[in-house]
C-alpha positions as CSV (number, residue, x, y, z in Angstrom):
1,X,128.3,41.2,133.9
2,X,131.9,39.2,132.7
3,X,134.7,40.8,134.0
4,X,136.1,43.7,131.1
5,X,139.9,43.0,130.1
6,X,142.0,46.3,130.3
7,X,142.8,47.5,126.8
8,X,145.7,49.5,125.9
9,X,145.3,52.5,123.8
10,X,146.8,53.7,120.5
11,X,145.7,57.7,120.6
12,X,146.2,59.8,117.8
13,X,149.7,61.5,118.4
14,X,151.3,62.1,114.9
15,X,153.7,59.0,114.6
16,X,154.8,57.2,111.3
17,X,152.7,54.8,109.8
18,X,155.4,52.1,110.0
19,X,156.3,53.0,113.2
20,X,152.5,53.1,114.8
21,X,151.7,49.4,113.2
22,X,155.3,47.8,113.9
23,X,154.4,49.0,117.6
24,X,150.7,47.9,117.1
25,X,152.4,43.9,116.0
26,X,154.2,43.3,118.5
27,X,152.2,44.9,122.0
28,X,149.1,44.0,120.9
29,X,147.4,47.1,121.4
30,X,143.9,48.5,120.0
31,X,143.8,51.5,117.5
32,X,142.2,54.3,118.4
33,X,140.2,56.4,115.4
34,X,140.3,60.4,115.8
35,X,137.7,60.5,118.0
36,X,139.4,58.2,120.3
37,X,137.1,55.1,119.5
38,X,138.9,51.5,119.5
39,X,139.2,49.5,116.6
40,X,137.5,45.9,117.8
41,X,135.1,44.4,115.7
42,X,135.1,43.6,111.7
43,X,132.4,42.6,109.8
44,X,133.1,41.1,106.5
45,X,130.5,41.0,103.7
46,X,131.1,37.6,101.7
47,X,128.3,38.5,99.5
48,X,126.4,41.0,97.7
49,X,123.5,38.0,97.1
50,X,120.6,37.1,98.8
51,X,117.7,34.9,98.6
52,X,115.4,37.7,100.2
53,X,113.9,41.1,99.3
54,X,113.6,43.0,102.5
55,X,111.8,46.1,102.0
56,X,114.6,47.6,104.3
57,X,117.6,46.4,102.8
58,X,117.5,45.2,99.4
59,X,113.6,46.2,98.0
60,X,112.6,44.4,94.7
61,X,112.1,46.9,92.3
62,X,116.3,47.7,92.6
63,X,117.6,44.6,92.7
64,X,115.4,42.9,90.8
65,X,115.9,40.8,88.2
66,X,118.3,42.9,86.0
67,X,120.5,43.7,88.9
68,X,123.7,43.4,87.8
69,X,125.9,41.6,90.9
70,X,129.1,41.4,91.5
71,X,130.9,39.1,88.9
72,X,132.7,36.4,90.5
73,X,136.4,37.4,90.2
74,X,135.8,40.4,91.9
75,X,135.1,38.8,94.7
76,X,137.5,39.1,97.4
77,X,138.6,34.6,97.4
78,X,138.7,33.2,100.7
79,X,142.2,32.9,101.0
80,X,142.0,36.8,100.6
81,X,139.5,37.2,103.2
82,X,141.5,35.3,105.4
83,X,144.9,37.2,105.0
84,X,143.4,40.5,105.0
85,X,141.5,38.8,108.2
86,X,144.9,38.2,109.9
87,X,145.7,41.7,109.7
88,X,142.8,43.2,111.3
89,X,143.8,40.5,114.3
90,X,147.0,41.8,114.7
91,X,146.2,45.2,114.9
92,X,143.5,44.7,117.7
93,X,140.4,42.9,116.1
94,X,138.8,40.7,118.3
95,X,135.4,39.8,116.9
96,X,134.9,39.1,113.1
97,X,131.2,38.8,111.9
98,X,130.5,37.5,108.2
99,X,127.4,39.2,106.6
100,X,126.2,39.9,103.3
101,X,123.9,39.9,101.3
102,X,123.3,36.6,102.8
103,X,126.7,34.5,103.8
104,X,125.6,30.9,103.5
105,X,124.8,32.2,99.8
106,X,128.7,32.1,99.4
107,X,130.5,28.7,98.0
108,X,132.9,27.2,101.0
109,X,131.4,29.6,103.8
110,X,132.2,26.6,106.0
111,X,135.7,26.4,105.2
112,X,136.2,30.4,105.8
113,X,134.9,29.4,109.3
114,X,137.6,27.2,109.9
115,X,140.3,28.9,108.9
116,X,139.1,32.5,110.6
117,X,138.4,30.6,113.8
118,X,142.4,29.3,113.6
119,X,143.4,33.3,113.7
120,X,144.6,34.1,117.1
121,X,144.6,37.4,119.0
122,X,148.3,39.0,119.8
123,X,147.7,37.2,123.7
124,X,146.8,34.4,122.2
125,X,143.3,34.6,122.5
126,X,140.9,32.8,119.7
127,X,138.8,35.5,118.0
128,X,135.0,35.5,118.0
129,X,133.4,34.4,114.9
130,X,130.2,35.3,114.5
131,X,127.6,35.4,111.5
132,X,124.0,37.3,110.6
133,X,121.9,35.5,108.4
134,X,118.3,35.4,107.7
135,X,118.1,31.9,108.7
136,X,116.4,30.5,105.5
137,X,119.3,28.2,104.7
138,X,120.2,27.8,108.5
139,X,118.9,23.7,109.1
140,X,121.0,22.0,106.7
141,X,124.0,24.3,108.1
142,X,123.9,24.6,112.0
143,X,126.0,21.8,113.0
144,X,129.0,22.5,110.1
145,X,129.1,25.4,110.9
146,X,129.6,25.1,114.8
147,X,132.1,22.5,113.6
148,X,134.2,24.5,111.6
149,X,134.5,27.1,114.3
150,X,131.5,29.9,114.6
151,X,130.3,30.7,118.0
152,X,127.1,32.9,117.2
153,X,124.6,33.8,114.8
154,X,122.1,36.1,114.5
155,X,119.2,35.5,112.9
156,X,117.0,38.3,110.9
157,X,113.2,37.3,111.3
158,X,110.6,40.2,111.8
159,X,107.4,38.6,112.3
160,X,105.9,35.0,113.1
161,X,103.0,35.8,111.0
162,X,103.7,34.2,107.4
163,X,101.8,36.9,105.4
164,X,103.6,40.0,107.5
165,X,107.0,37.8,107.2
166,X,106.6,37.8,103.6
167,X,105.6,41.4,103.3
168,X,108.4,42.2,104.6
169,X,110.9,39.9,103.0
170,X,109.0,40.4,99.6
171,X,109.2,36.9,99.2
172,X,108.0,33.3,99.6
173,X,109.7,32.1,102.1
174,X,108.1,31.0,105.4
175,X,108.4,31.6,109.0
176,X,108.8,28.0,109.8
177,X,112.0,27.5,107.9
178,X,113.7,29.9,109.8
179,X,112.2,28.5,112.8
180,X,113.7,25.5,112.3
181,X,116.9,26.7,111.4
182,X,116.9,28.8,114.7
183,X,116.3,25.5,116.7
184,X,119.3,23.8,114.7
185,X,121.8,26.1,115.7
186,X,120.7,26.1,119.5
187,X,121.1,21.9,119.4
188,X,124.3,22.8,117.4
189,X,125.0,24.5,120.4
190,X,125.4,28.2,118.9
191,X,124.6,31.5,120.5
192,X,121.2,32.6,118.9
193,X,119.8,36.1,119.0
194,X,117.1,37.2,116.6
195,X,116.7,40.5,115.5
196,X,113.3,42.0,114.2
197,X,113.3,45.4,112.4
198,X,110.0,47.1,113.3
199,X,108.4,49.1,110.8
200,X,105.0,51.0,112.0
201,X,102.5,49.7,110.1
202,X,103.4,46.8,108.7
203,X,105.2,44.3,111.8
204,X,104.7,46.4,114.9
205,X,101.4,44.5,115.9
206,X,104.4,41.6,116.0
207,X,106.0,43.0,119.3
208,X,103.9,41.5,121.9
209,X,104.1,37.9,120.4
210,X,107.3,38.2,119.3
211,X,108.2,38.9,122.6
212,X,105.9,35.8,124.2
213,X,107.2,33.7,121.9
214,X,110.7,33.9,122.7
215,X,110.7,33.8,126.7
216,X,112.0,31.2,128.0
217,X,113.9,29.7,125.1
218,X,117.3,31.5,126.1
219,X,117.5,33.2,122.9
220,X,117.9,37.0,122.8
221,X,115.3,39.0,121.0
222,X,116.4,42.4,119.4
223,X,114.3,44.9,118.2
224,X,115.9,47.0,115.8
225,X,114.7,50.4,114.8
226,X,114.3,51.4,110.8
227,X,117.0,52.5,109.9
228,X,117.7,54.8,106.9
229,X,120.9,52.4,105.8
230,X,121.5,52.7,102.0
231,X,119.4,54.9,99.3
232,X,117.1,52.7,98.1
233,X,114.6,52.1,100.8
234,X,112.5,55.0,100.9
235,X,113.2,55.5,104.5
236,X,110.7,57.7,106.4
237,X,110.8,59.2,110.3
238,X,107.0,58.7,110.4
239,X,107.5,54.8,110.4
240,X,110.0,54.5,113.1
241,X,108.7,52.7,116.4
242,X,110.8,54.2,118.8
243,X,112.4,52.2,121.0
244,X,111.1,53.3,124.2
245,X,107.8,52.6,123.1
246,X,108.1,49.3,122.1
247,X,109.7,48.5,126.0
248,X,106.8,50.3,127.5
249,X,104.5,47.9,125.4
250,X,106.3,44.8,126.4
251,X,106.8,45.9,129.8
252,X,103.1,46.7,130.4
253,X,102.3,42.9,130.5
254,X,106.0,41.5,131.7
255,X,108.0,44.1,133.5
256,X,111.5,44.9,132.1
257,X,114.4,46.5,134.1
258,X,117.4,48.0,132.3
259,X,121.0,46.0,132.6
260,X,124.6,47.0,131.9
261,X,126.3,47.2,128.7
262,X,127.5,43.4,128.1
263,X,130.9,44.9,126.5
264,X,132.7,47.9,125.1
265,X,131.2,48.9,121.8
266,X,127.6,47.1,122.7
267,X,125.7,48.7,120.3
268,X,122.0,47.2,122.2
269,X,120.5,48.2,125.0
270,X,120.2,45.0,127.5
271,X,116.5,45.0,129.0
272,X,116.0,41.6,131.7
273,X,112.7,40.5,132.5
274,X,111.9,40.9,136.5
275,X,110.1,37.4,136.0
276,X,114.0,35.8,135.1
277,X,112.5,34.8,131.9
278,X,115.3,36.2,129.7
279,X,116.3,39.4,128.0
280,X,115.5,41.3,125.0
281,X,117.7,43.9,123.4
282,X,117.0,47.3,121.9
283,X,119.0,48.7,119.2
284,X,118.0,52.4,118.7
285,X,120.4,54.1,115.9
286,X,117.8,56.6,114.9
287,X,116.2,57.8,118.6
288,X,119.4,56.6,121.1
289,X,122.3,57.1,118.9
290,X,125.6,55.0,119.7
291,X,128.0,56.4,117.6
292,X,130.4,57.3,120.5
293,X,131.1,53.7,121.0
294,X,130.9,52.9,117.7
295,X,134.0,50.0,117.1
296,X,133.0,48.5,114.1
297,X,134.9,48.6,111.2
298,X,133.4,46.9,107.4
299,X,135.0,45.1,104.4
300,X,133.0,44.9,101.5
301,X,132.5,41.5,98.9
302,X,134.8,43.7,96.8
303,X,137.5,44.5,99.5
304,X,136.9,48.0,100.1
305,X,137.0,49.7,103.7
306,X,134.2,51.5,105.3
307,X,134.1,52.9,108.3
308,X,130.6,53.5,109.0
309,X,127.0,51.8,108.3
310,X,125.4,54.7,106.6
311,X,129.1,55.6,104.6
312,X,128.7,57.1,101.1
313,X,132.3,56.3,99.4
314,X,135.1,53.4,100.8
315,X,138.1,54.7,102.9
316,X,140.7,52.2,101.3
317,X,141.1,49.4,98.5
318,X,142.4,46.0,99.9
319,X,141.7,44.0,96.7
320,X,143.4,46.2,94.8
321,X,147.0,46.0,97.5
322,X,146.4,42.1,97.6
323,X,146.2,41.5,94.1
324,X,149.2,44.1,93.3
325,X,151.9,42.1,95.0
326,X,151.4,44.7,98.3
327,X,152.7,42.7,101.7
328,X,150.8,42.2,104.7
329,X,152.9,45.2,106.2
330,X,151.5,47.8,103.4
331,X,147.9,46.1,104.3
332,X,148.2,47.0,107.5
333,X,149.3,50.5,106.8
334,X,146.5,51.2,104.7
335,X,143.8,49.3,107.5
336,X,145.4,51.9,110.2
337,X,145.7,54.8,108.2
338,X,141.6,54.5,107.7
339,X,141.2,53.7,110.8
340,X,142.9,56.4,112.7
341,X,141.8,59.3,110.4
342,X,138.0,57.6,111.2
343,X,135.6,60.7,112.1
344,X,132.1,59.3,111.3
345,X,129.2,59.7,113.6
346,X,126.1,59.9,111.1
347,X,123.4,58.9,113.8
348,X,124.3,61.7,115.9
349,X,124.2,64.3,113.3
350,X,121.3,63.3,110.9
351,X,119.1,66.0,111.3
352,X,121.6,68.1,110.5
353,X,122.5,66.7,107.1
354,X,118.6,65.4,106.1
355,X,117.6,66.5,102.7
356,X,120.7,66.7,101.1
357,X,121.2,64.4,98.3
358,X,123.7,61.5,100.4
359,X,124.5,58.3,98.4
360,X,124.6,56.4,101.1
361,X,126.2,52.8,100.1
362,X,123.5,49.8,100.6
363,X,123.7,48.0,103.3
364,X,123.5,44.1,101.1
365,X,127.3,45.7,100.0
366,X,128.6,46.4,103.3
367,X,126.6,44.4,105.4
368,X,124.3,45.2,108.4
């Protein structure tokens, strides 16, 4: 396990807004959000496109073909991103991970790589870049995009079976494209991990040869458990493979044995084979919630702040500062202000809340 940096804390003491971020500039310290959670990791969505359908995320018969996107201008540019960006960094951000929709769906995706991976913690330190895609457009990209400055991807692919792969993506896209964009980014030289969103039913006879397929390659394989992101995807309880039972079906043929938490915040559970042929990770938000460690802040395509996966309504406009004249001071203010008035936990308290008519944003807005 790498050795874990001491972090400072901001608590939640009454103190002036002005006051709390000038200190936050210049000690480089980490925010803390009412329940005492740090501030660490952004995730930026550069799009609300994408050239799948997951049944999970963005299913057909919503965003279909008279789904009205995004326009253009209301896109938050580049330049935006990256300013906005900067103050997240100063005020404790250390990881920044560009979803969407799908990312490499968004014009100059390689230049907002380069100039993200140029931002630079308060120590000094060069901030993680990272990306999730669904690795479709991944072959053609894997080199630029290790060029221009990202570090890791993660790769969405839930089965290696074409006809479950695109039942599941609703589409008609193929295993071996992703495939091959997976193996580009490893010669690239990138961190790969692959996550697979099991759904009973439909890809959970994928487990076991998911699993085979990917020991030995030093790629990560996560499963992830359905998840009821969003309002659109008819989530049900009944077609949840909890994660327990998918490790007790791996580790019935290739015994498993349970690791430490890589980092603060880890929201996967680390699971080594005893045969030293890799890992494979678990993320559980439905049957092991997580939200105590929970250090993820999101930005929208739009520029809006959200503060949890499974929020209904933003927490903060930063389109609407930059593109009022506002300074990077007044950004900053608003970015803490959300931050340290932050009380979500949905995982831990869905029972409590199920049935009640939530409109939960979607998770192509936000990102996953």
């Amino acid at each position: 396990m790498p050795d874990v940096i001491p972090i400072q804390y901001i608590n939640s003491s009454p103190v002036s807004s002005g006051e709390s971020v000038q200190r936050s500039l210049m000690h480089g310290v980490v925010l803390n959000d009412a329940l005492h959670r740090p501030m660490q990791d952004l995730r930026i969505s550069v799009t609300d496109r994408c050239n799948l359908r997951c049944t999970y995320c963005m299913p057909r018969e919503i965003f279909d073909q008279n789904h009205v996107f995004l326009p253009r201008s209301e896109l938050l540019t580049l330049e935006e991103i990256v300013r906005v960006a900067g103050s997240f960094v100063r005020l404790g951000v250390r990881k920044i991970r560009l979803t969407g929709g799908e990312p490499l769906m968004r014009r100059g995706i390689e230049q907002l790589v380069e100039k993200l991976s140029a931002l630079r913690t308060n120590t000094g330190d060069r901030v993680d870049i990272a990306m999730t895609s669904n690795g479709v457009l991944l072959e053609a990209r894997a080199q630029t995009l290790k060029n221009a400055g990202l570090s890791r991807i993660t790769v969405s692919l839930d089965a290696l079976d074409d006809a479950i792969f695109q039942r599941m993506t609703d589409s008609h896209s193929s295993v071996g494209s992703v495939l091959a964009g997976i193996v580009a980014a490893q010669h690239a030289g990138l961190l790969v991990k692959i996550n697979m969103v099991v759904k009973r039913g439909v890809n959970d006879g994928e487990i076991m040869r998911m699993a085979e397929y990917f020991r030995n390659t030093g790629i990560v394989l996560r499963f992830v458990e359905y998840m009821d992101v969003g309002s659109t995807n008819g989530w049900a309880i009944d077609e949840v493979v909890p994660a327990r039972e998918i490790v007790e079906t791996i580790s019935a043929r290739y015994p498993l044995v349970l690791l430490d938490a890589s980092c603060t915040g880890e929201v996967a559970s680390r699971w080594a084979y005893t045969d030293g042929a890799g890992e494979i990770g678990q993320i559980a938000s439905v049957t092991h919630v997580f939200c105590h460690d929970c250090t993820r802040i999101r930005l929208s395509t739009d520029g809006k702040l959200y503060t949890c996966l499974f929020a209904e309504q933003s927490k903060a406009d930063l389109r609407a500062l930059l593109r009022s004249g506002h300074s990077d001071e007044d950004i900053a203010h608003a970015i803490e202000n959300c931050w340290q008035n932050r009380t979500d936990r949905y995982s831990e308290i869905r029972n409590e809340v199920a049935g009640l008519p939530l409109n939960k944003i979607e998770m192509s807005y936000i990102g996953g």
